[in-house]
C-alpha positions in Angstrom: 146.3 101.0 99.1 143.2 99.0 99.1 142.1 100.5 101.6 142.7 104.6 100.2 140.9 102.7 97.0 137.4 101.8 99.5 137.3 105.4 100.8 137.3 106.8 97.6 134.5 104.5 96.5 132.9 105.7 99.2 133.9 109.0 98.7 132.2 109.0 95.1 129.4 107.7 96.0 127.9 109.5 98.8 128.9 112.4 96.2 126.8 110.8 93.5 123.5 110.4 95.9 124.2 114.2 96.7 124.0 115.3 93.4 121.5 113.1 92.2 119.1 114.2 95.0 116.8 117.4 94.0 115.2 119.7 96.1 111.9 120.7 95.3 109.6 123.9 96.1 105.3 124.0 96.2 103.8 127.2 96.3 100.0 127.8 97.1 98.1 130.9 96.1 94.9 132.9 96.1 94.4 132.0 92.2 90.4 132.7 92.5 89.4 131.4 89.7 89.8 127.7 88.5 90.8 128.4 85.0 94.3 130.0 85.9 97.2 128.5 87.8 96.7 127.9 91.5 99.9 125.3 92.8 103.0 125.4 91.3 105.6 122.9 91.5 109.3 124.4 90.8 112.9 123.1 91.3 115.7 125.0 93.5 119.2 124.7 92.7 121.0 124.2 95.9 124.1 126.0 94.5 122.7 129.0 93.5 119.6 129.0 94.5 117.5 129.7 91.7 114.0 128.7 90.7 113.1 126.9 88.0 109.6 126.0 87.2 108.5 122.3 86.7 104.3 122.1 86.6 101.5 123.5 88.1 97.9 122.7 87.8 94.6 124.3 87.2 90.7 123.4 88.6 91.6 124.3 91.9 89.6 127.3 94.0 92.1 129.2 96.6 94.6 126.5 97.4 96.3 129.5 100.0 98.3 126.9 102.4 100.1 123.3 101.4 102.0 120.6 103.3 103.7 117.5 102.8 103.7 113.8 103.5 106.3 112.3 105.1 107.6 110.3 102.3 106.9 113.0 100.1 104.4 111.2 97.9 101.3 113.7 99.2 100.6 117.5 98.5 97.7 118.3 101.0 96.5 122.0 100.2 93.2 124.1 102.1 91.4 125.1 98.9 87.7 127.7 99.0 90.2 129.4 101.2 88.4 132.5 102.0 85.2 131.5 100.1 81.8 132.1 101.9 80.1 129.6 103.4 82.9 127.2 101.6 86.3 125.5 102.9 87.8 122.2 101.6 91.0 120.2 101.8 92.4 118.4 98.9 95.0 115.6 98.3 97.5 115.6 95.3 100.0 112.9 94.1 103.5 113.7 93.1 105.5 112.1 90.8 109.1 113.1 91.5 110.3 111.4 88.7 108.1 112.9 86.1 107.8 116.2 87.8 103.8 115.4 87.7 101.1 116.5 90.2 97.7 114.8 90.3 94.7 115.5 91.6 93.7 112.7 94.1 90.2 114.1 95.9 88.9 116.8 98.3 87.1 116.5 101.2 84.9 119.6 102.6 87.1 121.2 105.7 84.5 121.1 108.7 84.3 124.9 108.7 84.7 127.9 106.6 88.2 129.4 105.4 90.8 126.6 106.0 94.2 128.1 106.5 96.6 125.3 107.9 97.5 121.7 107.4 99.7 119.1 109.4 100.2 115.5 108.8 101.2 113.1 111.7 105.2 111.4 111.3 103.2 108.2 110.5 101.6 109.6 107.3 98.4 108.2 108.6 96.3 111.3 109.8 95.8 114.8 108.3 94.7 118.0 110.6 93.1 120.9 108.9 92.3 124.0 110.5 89.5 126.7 109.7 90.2 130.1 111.0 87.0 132.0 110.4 85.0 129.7 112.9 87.4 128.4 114.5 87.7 124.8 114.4 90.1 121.8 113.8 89.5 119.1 111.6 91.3 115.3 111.8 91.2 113.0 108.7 92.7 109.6 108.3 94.6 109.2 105.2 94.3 105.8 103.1 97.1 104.2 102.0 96.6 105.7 98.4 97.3 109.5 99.8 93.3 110.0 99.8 91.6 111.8 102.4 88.9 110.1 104.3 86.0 111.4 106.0 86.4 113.4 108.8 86.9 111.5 111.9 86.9 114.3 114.2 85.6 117.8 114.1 85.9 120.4 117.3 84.6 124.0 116.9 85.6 126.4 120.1 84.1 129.3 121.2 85.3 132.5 122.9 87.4 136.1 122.1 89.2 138.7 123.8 90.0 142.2 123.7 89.9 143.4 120.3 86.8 143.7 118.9 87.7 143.9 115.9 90.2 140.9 115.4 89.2 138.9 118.5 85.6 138.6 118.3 85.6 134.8 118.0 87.7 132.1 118.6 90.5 131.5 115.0 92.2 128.9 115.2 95.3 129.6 112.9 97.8 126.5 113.2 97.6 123.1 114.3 101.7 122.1 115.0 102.8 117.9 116.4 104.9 117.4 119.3 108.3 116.6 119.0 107.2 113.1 119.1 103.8 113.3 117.5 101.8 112.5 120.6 100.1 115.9 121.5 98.8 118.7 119.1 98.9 122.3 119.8 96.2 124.7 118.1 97.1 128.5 118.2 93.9 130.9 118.7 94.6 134.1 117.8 90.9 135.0 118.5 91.0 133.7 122.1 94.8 134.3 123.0 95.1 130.7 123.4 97.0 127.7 122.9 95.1 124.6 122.8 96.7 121.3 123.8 95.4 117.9 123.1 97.1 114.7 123.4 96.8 112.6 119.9 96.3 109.3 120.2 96.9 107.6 116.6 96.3 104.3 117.1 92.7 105.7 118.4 89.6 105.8 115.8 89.3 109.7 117.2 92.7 110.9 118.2 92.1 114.0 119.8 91.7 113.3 123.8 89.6 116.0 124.8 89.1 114.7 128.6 92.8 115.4 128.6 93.0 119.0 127.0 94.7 121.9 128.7 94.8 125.6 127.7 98.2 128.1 127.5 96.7 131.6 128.0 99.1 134.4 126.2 98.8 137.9 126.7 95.9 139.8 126.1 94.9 141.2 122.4 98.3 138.8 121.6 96.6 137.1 118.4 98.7 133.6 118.5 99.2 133.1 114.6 102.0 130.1 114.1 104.1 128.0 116.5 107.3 125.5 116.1 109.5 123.5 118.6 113.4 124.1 118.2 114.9 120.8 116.6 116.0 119.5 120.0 112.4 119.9 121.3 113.0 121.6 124.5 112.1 125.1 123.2 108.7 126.3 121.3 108.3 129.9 119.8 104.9 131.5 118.8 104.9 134.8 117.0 101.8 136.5 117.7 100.2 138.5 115.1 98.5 141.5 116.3 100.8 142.4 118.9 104.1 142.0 116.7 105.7 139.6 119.4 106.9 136.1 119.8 106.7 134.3 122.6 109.2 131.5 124.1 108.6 128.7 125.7 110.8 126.0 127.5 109.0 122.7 126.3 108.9 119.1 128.8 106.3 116.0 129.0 103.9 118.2 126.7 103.9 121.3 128.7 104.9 125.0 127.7 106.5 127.3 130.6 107.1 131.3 129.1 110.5 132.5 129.2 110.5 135.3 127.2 108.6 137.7 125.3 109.9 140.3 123.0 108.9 142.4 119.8 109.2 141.2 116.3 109.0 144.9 114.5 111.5 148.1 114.7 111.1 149.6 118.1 109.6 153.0 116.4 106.8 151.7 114.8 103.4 151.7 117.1 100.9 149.8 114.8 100.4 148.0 111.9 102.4 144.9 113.2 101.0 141.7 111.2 103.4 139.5 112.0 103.0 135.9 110.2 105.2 133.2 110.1 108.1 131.8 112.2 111.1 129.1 111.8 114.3 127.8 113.1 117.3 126.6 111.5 118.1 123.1 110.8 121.1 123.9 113.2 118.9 125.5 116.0 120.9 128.3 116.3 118.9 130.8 114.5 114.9 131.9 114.7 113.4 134.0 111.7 110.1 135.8 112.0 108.0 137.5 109.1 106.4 141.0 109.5 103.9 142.2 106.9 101.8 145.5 107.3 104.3 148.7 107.3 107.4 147.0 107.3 107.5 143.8 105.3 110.9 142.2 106.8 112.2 139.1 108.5 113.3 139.4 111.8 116.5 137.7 113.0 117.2 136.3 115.8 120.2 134.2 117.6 118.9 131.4 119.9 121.0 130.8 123.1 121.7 127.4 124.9 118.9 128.3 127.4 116.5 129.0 124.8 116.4 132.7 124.7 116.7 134.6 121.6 118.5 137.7 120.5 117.7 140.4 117.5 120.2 140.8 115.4 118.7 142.1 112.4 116.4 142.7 109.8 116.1 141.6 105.9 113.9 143.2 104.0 111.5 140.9 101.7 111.9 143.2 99.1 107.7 142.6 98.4 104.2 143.1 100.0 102.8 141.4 102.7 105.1 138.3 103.5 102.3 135.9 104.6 104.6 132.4 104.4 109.0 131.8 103.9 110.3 128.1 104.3 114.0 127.5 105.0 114.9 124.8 102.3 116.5 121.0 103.4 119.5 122.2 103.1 119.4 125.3 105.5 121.0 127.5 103.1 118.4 129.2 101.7 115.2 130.9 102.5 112.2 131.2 100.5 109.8 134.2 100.5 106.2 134.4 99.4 105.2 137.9 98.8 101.0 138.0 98.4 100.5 141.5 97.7 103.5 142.0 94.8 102.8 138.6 94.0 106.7 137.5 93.9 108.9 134.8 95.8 112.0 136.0 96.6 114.9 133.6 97.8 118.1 134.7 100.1 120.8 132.6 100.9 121.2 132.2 104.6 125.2 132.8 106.4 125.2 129.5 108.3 127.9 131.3 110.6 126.0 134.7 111.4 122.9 134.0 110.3 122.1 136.6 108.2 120.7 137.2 104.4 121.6 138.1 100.9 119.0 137.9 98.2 120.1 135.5 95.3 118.9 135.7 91.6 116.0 137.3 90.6 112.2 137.2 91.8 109.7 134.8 90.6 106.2 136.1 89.8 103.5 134.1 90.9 100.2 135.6 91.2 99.0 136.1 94.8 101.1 133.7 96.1 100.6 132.9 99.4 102.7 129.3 100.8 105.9 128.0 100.3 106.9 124.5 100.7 110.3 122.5 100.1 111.2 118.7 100.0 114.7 116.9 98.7 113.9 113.7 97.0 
């Protein structure tokens, strides 16, 4: 009996922590102009999956791409995102238990049009990424979220077949190792993938003695990269040639295992392909397509790390620049720039597949979507 009482006790508890936890979504945008709205801060029901706005703030220029500390204290954003001759990064505080974000300071991003942050497992070091002159940035972060000066700053050169896209190197996402000690850099302007051990006990982490290069297919445009939970795959979906690439992943080095299109088989152009994630469960890969078709792609992911189509959802907006898959992994989050609406679809953890829930949210050229539970 005493024992039946301890489980339940148990029982209740573990319940209570559930429901007392609260998932929370960020969303970035292209506000352009400092007076209006440019992050928002909204709540997502894990039942039903509706969003419900908490804050947002103002005085910020372009704020197109966010990310999050690991304890969740931190909003990093790239703000005087495509701004001429501009490009910054900028720390926020958030108060969970107030639903507050505060403006903590900016730092300028070491090149023009900043499009991608990461920050290291030890919440100690923040890489930024500038696409239009394609360079990577590293900043130590002080123990107050702040971001220092830059401690490291390294602009590449090089292009490749299209002239028109691949004229210079673009550097469009900087993704961690499974275990934080390499970093890779996607260059959709040079077909590239640029590794570089990180050393973060070092006062400039990057190693670039130790470097090494991934070449991927010609006129390719590498856009954004992840590692499957267990860490022996990595996926990049390439934007100009509507593909994604897969990689089996050991001691910091990529070997190609598959490639295979992202878009219908019947369209010829117009690809755009964006963003790319897995599953909390590994089992499933999801790819966004902007330009004519404006979907995610679905995809199973086998034992050996091969994926499988298996559909199509449609984002049921414009241009489909960022989704997240929340904590949870039963929803997915859609940031449409163009009709300027998040859309969220609950995910079938058995087939995979997704069913839009409630209604959209308007937010004006929104263009990032982040989630934490606290």
């Amino acid at each position: 009996m005493k024992a039946d009482k301890f489980s339940l006790i148990i029982c209740l508890l573990f319940c209570l922590n559930l429901y007392s936890q609260k998932e929370y979504v960020f969303f970035g945008s292209y506000n352009w102009d400092k007076k209006i709205e440019g992050i928002y801060v909204y709540q997502l029901d894990t039942i039903n999956g509706k969003l419900t706005k908490l804050t947002s703030v103002k005085d910020v220029l372009n704020p197109s791409y966010l990310t999050i500390s690991p304890n969740g204290k931190y909003i990093y954003a790239c703000t005087e995102s495509k701004i001429p001759n501009a490009g910054s990064v900028s720390a926020y505080k958030f108060d969970s238990d107030n639903k507050s974000l505060t403006f903590i300071n900016s730092q300028q991003s070491g090149g023009e049009n900043p499009v991608y942050l990461n920050v290291h497992e030890n919440g100690k070091w923040l890489v930024n990424v500038n696409y239009t002159d394609g360079s990577v940035s590293v900043y130590p972060i002080l123990e107050n979220g702040a971001i220092d000066s830059i401690a490291q700053n390294i602009k590449f050169i090089g292009g490749s077949i299209n002239s028109k896209r691949q004229e210079k190197s673009h550097i469009h996402s900087a993704v961690f190792s499974p275990k934080f000690d390499c970093l890779f850099l996607t260059d959709l302007g040079a077909d590239k993938i640029r590794v570089y051990p990180f050393y973060n006990s070092q006062k400039a982490p990057l190693n670039l003695e130790k470097s090494s290069l991934i070449n991927t297919e010609l006129g390719s445009g590498p856009r954004h990269f992840t590692f499957s939970p267990n860490g022996q795959f990595a996926y990049c979906i390439e934007e100009i040639s509507g593909t994604i690439c897969a990689f089996s992943y050991a001691e910091n080095e990529l070997k190609k295992i598959q490639r295979l299109e992202t878009h219908s088989k019947n369209l010829k152009e117009g690809f755009e392909s964006s963003d790319i994630h897995i599953s909390p469960d590994g089992k499933f890969l999801y790819a966004s397509n902007r330009g004519k078709e404006n979907n995610i792609a679905i995809y199973t992911i086998a034992p050996n790390g091969f994926i499988e189509l298996i559909g199509y959802q449609s984002t049921l907006g414009k241009h489909p620049r960022t989704f997240a898959i929340d904590q949870t992994g039963k929803f997915i989050i859609v940031t449409n720039v163009i009709t300027q609406n998040v859309v969220v679809f609950r995910r079938n953890l058995e087939t995979g597949l997704l069913k839009k829930v409630g209604k959209p949210v308007k937010i004006k050229n929104v263009s990032c979507v982040k989630t934490r539970i606290y």
